[in-house]
C-alpha positions as CSV (number, residue, x, y, z in Angstrom):
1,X,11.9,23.2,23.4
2,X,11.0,19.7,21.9
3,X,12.6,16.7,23.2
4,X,15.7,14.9,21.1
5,X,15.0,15.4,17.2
6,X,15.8,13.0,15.0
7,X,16.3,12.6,10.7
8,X,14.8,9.4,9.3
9,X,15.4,7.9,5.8
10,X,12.7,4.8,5.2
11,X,13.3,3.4,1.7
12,X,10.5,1.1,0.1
13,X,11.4,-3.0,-0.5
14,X,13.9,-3.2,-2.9
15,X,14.1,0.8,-3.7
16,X,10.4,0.2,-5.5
17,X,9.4,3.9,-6.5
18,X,5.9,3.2,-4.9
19,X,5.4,6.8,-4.7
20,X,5.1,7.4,-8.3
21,X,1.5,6.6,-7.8
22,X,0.0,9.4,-6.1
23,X,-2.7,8.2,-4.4
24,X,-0.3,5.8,-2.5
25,X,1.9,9.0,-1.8
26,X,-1.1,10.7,-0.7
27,X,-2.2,7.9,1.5
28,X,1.6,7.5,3.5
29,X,1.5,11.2,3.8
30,X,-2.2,11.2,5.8
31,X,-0.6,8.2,7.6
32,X,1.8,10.8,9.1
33,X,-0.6,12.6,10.8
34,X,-3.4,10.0,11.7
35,X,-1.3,6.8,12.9
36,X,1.6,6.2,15.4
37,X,3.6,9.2,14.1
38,X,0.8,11.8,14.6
39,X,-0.5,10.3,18.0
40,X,3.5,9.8,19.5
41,X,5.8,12.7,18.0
42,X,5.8,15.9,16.9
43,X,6.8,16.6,13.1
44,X,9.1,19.1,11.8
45,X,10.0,18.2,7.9
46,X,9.2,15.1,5.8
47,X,9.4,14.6,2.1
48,X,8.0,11.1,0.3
49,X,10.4,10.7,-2.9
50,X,9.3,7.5,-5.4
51,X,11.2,5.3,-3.3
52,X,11.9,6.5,0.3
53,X,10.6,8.7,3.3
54,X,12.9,11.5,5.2
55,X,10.6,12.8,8.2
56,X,12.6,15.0,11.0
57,X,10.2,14.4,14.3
58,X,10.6,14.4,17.8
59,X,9.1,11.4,19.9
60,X,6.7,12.3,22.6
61,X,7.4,9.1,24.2
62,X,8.0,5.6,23.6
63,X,11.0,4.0,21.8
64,X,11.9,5.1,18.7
65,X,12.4,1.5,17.0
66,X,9.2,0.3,18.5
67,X,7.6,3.5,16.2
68,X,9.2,3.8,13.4
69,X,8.0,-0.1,12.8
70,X,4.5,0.2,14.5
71,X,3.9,3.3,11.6
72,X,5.8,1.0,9.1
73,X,2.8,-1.7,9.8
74,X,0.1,0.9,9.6
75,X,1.2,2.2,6.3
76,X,1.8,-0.6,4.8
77,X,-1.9,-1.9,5.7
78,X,-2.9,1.1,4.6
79,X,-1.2,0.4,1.0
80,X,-2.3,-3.1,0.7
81,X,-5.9,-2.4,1.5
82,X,-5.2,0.4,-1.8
83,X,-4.2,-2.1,-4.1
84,X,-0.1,-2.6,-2.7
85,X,0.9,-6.2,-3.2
86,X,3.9,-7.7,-1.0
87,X,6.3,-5.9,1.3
88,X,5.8,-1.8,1.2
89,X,9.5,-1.0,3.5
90,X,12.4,-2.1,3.6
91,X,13.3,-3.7,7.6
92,X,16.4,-1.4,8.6
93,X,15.7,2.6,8.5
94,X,18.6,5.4,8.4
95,X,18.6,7.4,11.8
96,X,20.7,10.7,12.9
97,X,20.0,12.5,16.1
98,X,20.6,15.8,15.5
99,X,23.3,17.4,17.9
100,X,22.5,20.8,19.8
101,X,24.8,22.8,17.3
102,X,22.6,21.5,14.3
103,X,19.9,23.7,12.6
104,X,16.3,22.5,12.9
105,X,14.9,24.5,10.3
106,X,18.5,24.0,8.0
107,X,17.8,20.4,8.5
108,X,14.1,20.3,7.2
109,X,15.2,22.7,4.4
110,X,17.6,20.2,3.5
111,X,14.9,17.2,3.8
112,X,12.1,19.4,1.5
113,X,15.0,20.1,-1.0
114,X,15.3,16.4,-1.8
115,X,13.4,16.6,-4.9
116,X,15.1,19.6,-6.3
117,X,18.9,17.9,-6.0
118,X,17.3,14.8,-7.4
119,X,15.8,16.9,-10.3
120,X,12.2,16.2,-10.4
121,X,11.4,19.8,-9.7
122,X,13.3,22.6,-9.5
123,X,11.6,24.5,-6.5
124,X,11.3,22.2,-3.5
125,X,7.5,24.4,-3.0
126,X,6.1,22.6,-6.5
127,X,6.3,19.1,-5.3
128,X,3.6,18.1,-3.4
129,X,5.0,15.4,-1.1
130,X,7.3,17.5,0.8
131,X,6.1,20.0,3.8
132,X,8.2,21.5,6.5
133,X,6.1,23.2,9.6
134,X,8.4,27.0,8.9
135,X,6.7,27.1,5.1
């Protein structure tokens, strides 16, 4: 059984819909895997909308503050060497632990779902920026 899970909304600076541009969307998404989140946590759900992140993870280690803005940094390096000017995120980020009673998989079907209340799509499986590890 994984150690404390936790629900993350990151939004871009200013609510900028970054992620309209796919290759930027494509390049936070690899981020996931390849820099502090991939190394330090283990991933359950995420889904990149035009203007904010939800991931659902589990820290291996290491405080969660201290992560969330070390993988904020990489990212946004990331962007900016891919043509991003100024700040990428915004500085605060929208936690929830999720309590023992709480569904895992419920949660990340909520989180992939995102696109589908917000009506870009209207099957969470045809948007390409959303994964959850029970698909």
């Amino acid at each position: 059984m994984p150690s404390q899970i936790f629900s993350f909304t990151i939004c871009t600076w200013n609510r900028h819909p970054l992620f309209q541009n796919e290759t930027w969307s494509r390049l936070v998404l690899t981020s996931l895997g390849t820099g502090p989140i991939g190394e330090k946590t283990d991933r359950y759900a995420y889904c990149l909308m035009p203007d904010h992140l939800h991931l659902l993870l589990s820290p291996k280690e290491s405080n969660l503050v201290d992560l969330i803005n070390q993988w904020k940094s990489f990212s946004a390096n990331l962007l900016r060497e891919n043509g991003v000017e100024g700040p990428c995120w915004q500085r605060a980020f929208y936690d929830h632990a999720l309590r023992k009673e709480e569904d895992i998989r419920g949660v990340a079907e909520y989180i992939v779902n995102n696109p589908v209340r917000s009506g870009i799509v209207t099957n969470w499986v045809d948007y390409p920026f959303s994964w959850h590890r029970w698909m």
